[in-house]
Each structure stands twice: as C-alpha cells, then as structure tokens.
N, C-alpha and C positions, 0 to 999 in steps of 0.2 A: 430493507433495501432503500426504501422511501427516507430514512435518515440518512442515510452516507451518499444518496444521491445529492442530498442537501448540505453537503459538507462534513457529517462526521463522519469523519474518516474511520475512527472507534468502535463504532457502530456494528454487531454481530446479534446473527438471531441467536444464539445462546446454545441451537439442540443438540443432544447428543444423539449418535446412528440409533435410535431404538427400534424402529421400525421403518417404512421406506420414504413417508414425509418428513420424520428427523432427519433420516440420511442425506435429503435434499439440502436442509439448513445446513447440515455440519458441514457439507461440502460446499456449498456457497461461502462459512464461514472461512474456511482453506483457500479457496480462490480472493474474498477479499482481503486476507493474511499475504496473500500471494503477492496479489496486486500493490498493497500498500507497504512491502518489505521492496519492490521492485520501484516504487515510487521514491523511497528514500533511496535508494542505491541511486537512481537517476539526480537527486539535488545533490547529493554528495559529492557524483563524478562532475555535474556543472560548475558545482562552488571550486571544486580541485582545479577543475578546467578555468575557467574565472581568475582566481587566483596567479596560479602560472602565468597565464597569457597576458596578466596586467606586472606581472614582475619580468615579463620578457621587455613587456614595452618599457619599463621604467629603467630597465637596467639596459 
C-alpha cells in the first residue's frame, strides 16, 4: 500500500485467497485493479474531452 501510496500505481500485494489475511491482499489487490482501470478511463474521457473542445474552438 505504502508503494502506490507513493506513486506506483503497479504496485500489488501479490496474495492469493488462501486463508483470511490472503483474502484481505487479494481483495485490496481488486480494488487497486479497480481504482487504476477507472483512473485510465478518467484520462481517456479528458484527453477525448480536450481534444473535441479545442477542435470546436478552432474550427
């Protein structure tokens, strides 16, 4: 957590559910999967958003 608090986004504890403190990791691992699939969705729609809005003005 302490690493993608610090920017790597990449960053995953690794576990797999084997028991109930793995289950914790893997499912933080999901939520930071979550989070950083919904972060690119967010740049994508700005850059589209961006894009459009500066060819509205130019044209």
């Amino acid at each position: 957590m302490e690493r993608w608090r610090a920017g790597e986004l990449s960053a995953r504890t690794g576990m797999k559910p084997s028991d109930e403190v793995h289950a914790v990791g893997a499912t933080l691992d999901a939520l930071l999967n979550e989070l950083d699939c919904r972060r690119v969705q967010n740049e994508r729609a700005e850059e589209e958003r961006t894009c459009s809005c500066g060819s509205w003005l130019i044209g």
